[in-house]
N, C-alpha and C positions, 0 to 999 in steps of 0.2 A: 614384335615377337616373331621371331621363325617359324614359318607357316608348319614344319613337321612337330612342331611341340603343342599338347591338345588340351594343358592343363599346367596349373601352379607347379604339382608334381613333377611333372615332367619338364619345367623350367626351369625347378631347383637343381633336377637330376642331369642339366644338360650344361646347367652352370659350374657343376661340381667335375662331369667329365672334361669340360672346357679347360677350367682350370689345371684338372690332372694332365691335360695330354700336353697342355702349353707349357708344363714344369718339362716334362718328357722328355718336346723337342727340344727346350734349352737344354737339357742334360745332354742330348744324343750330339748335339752341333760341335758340343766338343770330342766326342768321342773316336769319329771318320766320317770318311764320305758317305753319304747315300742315305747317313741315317734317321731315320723319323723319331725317334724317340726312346724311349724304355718300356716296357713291357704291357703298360696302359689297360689295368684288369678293372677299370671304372663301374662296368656293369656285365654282369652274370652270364650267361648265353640265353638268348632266349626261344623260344619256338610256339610259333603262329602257324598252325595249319603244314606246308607242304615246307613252309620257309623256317631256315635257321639261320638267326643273326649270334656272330661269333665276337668279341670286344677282342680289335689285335692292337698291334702298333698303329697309331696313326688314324683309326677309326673302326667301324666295325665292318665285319664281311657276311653279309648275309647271302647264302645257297637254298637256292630254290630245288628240294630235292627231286620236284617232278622232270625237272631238265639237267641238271646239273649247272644251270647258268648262274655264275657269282659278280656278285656288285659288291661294292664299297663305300661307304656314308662316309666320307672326312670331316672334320670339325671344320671346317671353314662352306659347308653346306653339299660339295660338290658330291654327286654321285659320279660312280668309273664303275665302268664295265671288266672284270675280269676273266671273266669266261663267258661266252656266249654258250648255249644249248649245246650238249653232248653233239658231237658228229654219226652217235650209234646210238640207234633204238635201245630203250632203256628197258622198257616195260614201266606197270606199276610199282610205285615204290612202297614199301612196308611203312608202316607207322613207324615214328622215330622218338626213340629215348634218349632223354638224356643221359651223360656219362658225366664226368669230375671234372673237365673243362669244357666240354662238347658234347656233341651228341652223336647217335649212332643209329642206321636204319640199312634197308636193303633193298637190293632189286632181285625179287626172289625169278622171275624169268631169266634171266642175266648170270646166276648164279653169285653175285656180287655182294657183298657185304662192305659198308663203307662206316665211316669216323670220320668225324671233322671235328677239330678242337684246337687251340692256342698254343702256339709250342713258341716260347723266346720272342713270343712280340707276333711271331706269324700265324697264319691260318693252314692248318694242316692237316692236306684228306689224304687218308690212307683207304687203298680198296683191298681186301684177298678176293681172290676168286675158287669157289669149288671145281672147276672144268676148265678146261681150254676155252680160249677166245679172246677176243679184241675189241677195246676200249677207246673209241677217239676221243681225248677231251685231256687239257682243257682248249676252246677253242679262243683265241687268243688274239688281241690287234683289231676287234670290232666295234672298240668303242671309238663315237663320230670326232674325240680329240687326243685320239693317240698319234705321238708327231713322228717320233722315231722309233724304230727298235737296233735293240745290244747284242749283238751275235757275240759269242767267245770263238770267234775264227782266229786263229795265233790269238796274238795278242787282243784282240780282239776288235768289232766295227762295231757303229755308231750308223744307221742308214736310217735316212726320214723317208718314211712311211710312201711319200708320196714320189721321190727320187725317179727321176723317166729313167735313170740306165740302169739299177737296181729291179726295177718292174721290168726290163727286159730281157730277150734270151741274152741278149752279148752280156750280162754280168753272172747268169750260168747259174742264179741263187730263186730267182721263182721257179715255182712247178719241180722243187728238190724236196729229196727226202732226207733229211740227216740222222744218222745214226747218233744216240746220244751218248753212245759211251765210245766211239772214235770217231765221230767226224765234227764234234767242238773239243776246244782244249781244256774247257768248264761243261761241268752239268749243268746250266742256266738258258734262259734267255731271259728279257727285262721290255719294257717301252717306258717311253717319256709321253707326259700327256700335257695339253699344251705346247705355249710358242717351243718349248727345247731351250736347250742350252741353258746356260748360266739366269735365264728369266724362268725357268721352270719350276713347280711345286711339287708338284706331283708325277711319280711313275709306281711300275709293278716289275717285283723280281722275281721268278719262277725259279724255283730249281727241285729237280727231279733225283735224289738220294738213290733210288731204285733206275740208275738209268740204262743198266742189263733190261735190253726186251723193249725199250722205249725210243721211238724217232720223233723230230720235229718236223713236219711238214712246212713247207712254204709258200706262198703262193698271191700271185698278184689279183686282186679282184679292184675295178674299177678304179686301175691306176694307185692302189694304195696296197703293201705289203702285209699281210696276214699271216696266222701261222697257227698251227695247230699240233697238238701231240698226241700219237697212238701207241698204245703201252698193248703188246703181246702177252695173252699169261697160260703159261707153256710149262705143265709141270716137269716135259723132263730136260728144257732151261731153267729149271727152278726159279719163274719168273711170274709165281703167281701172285707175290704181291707189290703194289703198285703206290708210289706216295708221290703228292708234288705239293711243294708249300706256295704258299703267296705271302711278298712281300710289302706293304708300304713304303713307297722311296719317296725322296724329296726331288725324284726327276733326271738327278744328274747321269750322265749316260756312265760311269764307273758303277753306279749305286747296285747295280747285280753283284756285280765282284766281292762289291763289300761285306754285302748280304751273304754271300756264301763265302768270306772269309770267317763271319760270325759266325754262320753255321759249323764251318771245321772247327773253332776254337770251343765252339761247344759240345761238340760231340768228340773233343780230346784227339784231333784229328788234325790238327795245324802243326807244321814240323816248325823248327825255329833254328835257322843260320846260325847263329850266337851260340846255342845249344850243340848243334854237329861240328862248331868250332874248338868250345868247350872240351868237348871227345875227344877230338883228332886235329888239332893246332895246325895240320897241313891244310887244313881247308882254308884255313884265313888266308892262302894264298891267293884264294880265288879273288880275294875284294881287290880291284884295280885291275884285275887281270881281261886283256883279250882272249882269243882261243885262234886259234891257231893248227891247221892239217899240214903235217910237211911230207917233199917229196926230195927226193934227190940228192945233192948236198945238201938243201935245210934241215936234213933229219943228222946231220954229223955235229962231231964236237967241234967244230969250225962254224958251222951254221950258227948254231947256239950263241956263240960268241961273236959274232956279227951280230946278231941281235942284241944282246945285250949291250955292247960297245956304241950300239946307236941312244941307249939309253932308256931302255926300255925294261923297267923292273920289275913288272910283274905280267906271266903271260900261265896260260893251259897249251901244253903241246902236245898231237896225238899225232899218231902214225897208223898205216892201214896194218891188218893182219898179212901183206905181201910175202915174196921171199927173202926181202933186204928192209927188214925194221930197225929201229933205234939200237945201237949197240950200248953196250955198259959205259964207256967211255963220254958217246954223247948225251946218254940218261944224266950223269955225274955232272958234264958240265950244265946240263938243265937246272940239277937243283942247286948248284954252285953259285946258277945266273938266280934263284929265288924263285924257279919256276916251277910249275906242277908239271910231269910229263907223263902220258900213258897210252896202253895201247886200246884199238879198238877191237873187239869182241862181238860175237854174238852168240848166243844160245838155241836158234830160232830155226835153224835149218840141217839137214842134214844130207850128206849124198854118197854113194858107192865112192868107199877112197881111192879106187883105180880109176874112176874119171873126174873127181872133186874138182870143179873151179877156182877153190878157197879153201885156205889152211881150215877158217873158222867154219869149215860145214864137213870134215874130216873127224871121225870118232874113237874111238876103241871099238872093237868087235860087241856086238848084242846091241849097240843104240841103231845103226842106220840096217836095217829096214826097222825093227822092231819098237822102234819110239817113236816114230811117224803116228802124228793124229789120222784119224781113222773116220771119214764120212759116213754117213747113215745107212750107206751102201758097203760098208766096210772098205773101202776103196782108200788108201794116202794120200794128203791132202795134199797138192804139190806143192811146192816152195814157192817164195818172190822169184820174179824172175822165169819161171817156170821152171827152176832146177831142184831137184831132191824131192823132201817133204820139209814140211813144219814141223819140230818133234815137238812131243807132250810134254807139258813140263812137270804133269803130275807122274810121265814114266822116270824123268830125273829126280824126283824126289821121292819117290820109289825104291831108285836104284841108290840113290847119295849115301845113306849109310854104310850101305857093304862096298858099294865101288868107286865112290870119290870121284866121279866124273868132273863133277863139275868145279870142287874145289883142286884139283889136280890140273887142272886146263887154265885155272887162274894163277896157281900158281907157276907153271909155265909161260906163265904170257908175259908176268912180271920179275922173271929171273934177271934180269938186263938192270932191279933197281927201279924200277918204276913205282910214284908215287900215286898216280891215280890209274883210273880204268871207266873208260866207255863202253858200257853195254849197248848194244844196241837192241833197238827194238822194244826190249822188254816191259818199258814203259810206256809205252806207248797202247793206242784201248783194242788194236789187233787183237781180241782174245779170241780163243776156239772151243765149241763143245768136239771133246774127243769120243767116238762111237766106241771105244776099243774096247775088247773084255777084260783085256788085259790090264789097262788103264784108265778108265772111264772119267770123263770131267767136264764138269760145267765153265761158262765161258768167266761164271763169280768164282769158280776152285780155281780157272788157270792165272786171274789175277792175285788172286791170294799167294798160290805159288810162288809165282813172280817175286811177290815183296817180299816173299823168305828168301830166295839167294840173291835178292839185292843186300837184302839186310845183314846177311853173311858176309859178301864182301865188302858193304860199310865196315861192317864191325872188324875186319881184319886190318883197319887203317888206312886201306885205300880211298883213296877221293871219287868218291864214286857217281858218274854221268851214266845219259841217256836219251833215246830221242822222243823226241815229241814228250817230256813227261805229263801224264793227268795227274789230277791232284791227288787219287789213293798211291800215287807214289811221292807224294811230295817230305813223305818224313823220314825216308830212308836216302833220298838222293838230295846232292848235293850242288848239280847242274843239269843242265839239259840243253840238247841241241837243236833248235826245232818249235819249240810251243813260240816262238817270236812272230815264228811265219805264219800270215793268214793266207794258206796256199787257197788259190782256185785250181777248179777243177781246170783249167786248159795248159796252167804249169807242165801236170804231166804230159801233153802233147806235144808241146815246146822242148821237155828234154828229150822225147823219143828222136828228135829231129836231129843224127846227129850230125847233117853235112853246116848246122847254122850252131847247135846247140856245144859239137864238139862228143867224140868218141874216148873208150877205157885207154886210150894209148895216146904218147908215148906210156911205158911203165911209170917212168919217174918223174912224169908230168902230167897224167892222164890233163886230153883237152875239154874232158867234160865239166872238169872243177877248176882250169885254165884260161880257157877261150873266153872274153868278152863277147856277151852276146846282150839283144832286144829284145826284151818282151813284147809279144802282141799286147797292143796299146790295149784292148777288152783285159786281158788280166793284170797289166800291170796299173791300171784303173784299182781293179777288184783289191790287188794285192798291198799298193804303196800310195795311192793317194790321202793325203794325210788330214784333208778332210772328214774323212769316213776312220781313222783310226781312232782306237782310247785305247787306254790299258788294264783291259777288265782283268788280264792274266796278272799284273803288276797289282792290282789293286786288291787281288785275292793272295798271292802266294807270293810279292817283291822281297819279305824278310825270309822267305822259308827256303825257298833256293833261287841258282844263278842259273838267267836263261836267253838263251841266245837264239841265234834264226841257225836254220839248214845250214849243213855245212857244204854241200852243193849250190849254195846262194851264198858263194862267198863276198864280202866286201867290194870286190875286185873283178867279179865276175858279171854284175849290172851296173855299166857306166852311168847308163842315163839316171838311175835311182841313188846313188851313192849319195847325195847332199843330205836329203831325203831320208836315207837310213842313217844316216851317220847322225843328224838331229831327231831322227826318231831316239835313238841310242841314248844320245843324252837327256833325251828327256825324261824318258822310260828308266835311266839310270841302267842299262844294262850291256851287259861288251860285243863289241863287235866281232865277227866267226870270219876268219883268214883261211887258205890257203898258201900256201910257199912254198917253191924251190930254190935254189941257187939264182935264177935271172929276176924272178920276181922280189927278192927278197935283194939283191941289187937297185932296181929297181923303181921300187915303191918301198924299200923298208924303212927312209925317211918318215913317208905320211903317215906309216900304221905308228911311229914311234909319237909325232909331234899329235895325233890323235888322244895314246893312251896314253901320255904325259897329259893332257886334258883333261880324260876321264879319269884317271887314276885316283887323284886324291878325290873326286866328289866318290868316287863307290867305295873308296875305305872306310869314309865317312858317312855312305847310308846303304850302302848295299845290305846290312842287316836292319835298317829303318823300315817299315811298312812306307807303303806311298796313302796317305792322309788325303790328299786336293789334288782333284784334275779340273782343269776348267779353259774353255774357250775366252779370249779376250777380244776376240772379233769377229761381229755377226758371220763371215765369210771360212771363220775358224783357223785361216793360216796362222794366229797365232795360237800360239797354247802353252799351259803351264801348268807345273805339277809341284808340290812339295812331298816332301819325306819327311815322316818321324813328326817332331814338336818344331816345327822350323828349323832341321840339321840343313836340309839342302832344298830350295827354292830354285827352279830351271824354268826357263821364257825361251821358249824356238818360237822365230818367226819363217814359217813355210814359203809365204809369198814375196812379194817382187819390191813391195815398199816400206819405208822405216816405219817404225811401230815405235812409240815412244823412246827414241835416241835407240834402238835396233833394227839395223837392219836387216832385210831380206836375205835370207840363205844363212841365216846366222843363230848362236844362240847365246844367252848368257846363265851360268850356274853361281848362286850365292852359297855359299856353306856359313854357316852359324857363325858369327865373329867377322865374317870378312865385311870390309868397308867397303868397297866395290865390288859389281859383279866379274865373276871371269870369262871372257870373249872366247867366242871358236867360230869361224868364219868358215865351213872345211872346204869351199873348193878355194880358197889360199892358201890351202895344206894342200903342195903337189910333192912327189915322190922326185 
């Protein structure tokens, strides 16, 4: 008998959960990755003294109110550590009652009020706070077999615990703080406990709903990677309340993603491809399509037509807001070729139109100075770059009904005929609290904003992009530039460099999005080693929209990484982000075509698929493989250097549903 059962009672009662949770998992196995089972309400909540045990998915989660530290009972015996001890003195905590799934008590020093109870399979504590102050917990990564943790960096990484170049400074990620509502592309982080990989049972998905006010810390203790989260609650960020679920995973390093794709489908918050295709039938362009920035002749009705002629039938083409954009002529032959074309925008900045740098930072009278966010010192917040300000987006919506700013600027942008449009910015977790009297707004009102005039220019038929998109924008947009990439932090150093990196000029070639250049080997480690990647982004949001890396990290612009991202691409199922002028589009416009003749038909075929299976096939992880959907599209990239069951090295193969053989793409025998 199992040494924690003390009686017949308790034998019966263990056999009866066994049974429940083992229908569970069979039911969740078919459902997606990551998942442990169904909702598993086998036994009640119970509370013993200081301790509350909670019945979730996959086992129970008992919280030790005196610390905040949470554990986890699995049916197969194992106890896991999900939180270790608060990182902030707590105080005594109040006697605790129960509630309808859970229970509730307080830390009346603390000002704290906490709930813990069963929400969809997970264990979910929500705190408010009466006053200002600061919460560290959960404390996270302390249990003695945790192997790896899931970052949502781009796309996302996979780092074992123990990893020498992750635990040191050259990887730039211990001893950081991240912000969790812009410096992951997901609110989560996850661990595998256990060997890892495809032999693993068990992990934990974290994700923080409330993550205005919330950082991850990180940090290497005795050679192994930990982490920790401190939630600010700040009434006038209106951040005083604070929630993080836990999840039971089956270990697989995707299983966060999935976990918080469950959660948006639950909370009516998952957008759906199929759905915005449904709308606006221009969106279907995007399946099979690359992306594409042109400069020079590529942005003419000749350009276009060179591309196309190579054979290339589905593409996204964008232009800068410069003085020489797409004319009507070359928009027409865009969509003549089946293509999307549009320009890029932004809403984000503002500056004296007598010395403007940028059409897009140019206003009508009454926005620049007077819509600039406004610091706590009443002072404008200055723009990227150090030019202008950041304007408020609650003073444009403010102003939108009597002055049309902002629908008057779109409709200018796309007089030429354009079928989409690139915002920049707006999607991305850069929010601001505004000090202004004029306009006041929290960093939760300037997201919200945001998604109403995306959701305006969705709805007027445009195909509408963005950079970096988080997932509170993912039902209104339809792609994005940016969430592909797990920038480190030394990128930016790298571009500042421009005698190696490349400068804004020529105009019609700038050599910053031009020049071949090299990563310092520390971030191109951080960023493209395909060891440390997964697709936590693909695994959360691959049917909701299309997404691509920086468009400053064109295809063409890191030689040494192209194999590399071009089988990341496929496997991930997502397009590759070009630049072109007339020389390069000479060139290389072979390789981008013999490329997206490869990719084309597998993303017509799942780009509105969910990604179901990611999984490693070798201990060393060079290969890997993912499916979509119900078995639509099965993809095998082999990373390293030797054949892998009749595959070889630098190569990939993708099956689509029906086919009798897989289809080959070798990419460095695609030369331009």
């Amino acid at each position: 008998m199992d040494p924690t059962i003390t009686s017949p009672i308790d034998a019966r009662r263990a056999r009866r959960t066994t049974r429940a949770l083992a229908a569970c998992l069979a039911l969740a196995a078919t459902a997606g990755v990551g998942a442990t089972g169904c909702a598993g309400r086998a036994e009640a909540t119970t509370v013993h003294g200081h301790h509350v045990g909670i019945p979730v998915r996959g086992g129970t989660a008992t919280i030790d109110t005196a610390s905040l530290a949470v554990d986890a009972r699995t049916p197969d015996g194992r106890t896991l550590v999900l939180s270790a001890p608060a990182d902030t003195a707590l105080g005594t905590p109040g006697p605790v009652r129960r509630t309808g799934r859970g229970a509730r008590w307080s830390y009346p020093g603390k000002g704290l009020t906490v709930t813990a109870r069963e929400d969809h399979g997970r264990l979910r504590v929500s705190m408010t706070a009466d006053r200002d102050g600061t919460v560290g917990w959960p404390v996270t990564g302390t249990d003695r077999t945790a192997s790896a943790l899931q970052l949502p960096r781009g796309e996302g990484l996979d780092i074992p615990v123990t990893d020498a170049f992750w635990n040191s400074p050259r990887a730039g990620l211990a001893d950081s703080a991240i912000n969790m509502s812009e410096g992951l592309s997901l609110p989560l982080w996850g661990y595998t406990f256990g060997s890892g990989g495809h032999r693993a049972t068990h992990g934990v998905s974290y994700l923080t709903p409330t993550d205005i006010g919330t950082s991850l810390g990180v940090r290497s203790e005795d050679g192994r990677l930990r982490t920790s989260a401190v939630h600010d609650f700040d009434a006038g960020e209106d951040t005083r309340a604070y929630t993080v679920t836990f999840a039971l995973t089956d270990g697989s390093p995707v299983a966060p993603g999935a976990d918080y794709r469950s959660w948006l489908a639950a909370h009516g918050q998952l957008g759906s491809l199929r759905d915005k295709i449904r709308k606006n039938p221009a969106t279907g362009k995007l399946l099979g399509a690359f992306h594409a920035y042109l400069w020079g002749d590529a942005r003419t009705a000749q350009g276009v037509g060179r591309l196309r002629a190579l054979g290339v039938d589905r593409m996204w083409l964008g232009y800068d807001a410069g003085p020489d954009p797409m004319d009507g002529a070359a928009v027409k032959a865009a969509e003549r070729a089946g293509y999307l074309v549009g320009p890029y925008d932004s809403f984000a900045n503002g500056q004296d139109p007598e010395s403007a740098d940028s059409p897009t930072s140019v206003w009508p009278s009454g926005v620049y100075p007077d819509f600039c966010v406004q610091d706590a010192q009443g002072k404008p917040v200055t723009g990227f770059g150090d030019r202008g300000c950041y304007l408020s987006s609650r003073a444009f919506e403010q102003a939108e009904p009597a002055h049309h700013h902002l629908a008057r600027r779109t409709r200018s942008m796309v007089a030429n005929g354009a079928n989409s449009y690139f915002l920049d910015v707006d999607a991305t977790g850069e929010l601001f609290r505004d000090h202004s009297t004029a306009h006041p707004m929290t960093k939760a009102q300037d997201r919200a904003h945001r998604v109403a005039r995306m959701r305006r220019i969705a709805d007027e038929g445009l195909v509408l992009g963005s950079e970096s998109a988080q997932p509170w924008a993912n039902e209104v947009l339809a792609f994005d530039h940016g969430a592909a990439t797990p920038v480190a932090d030394g990128l930016w150093k790298a571009e500042r460099d421009k005698d190696t990196w490349g400068g804004y000029y020529p105009q019609d070639g700038p050599k910053f999005f031009f020049k071949p250049t090299e990563l310092p080997a520390d971030v191109a480690k951080a960023m493209y080693d395909p060891a440390y990647r997964v697709p936590l982004y693909e695994t959360a949001l691959h049917s909701s929209l299309v997404n691509a890396e920086r468009w400053e990290l064109s295809y063409d612009k890191l030689p040494e990484q192209k194999t590399d991202r071009a089988l990341l691409a496929m496997l991930y199922n997502t397009p590759l982000n070009f630049v072109l002028d007339g020389p390069s589009l000479k060139k290389s416009g072979s390789e981008l075509a013999a490329l997206q003749k490869f990719f084309s038909p597998l993303h017509k075929a799942a780009g509105t698929e969910k990604l179901t299976s990611f999984r490693w096939l070798t201990d060393d992880r060079s290969v890997q493989r993912t499916v979509f959907g119900d078995g639509t599209l099965t993809v095998t990239a082999n990373f390293g250097t030797r054949t892998h069951d009749g595959l070889p090295g630098g190569c990939v193969d993708a099956k689509l549903h029906g086919d009798h053989a897989p289809r080959r793409l070798c990419p460095e025998e695609v030369t331009g």
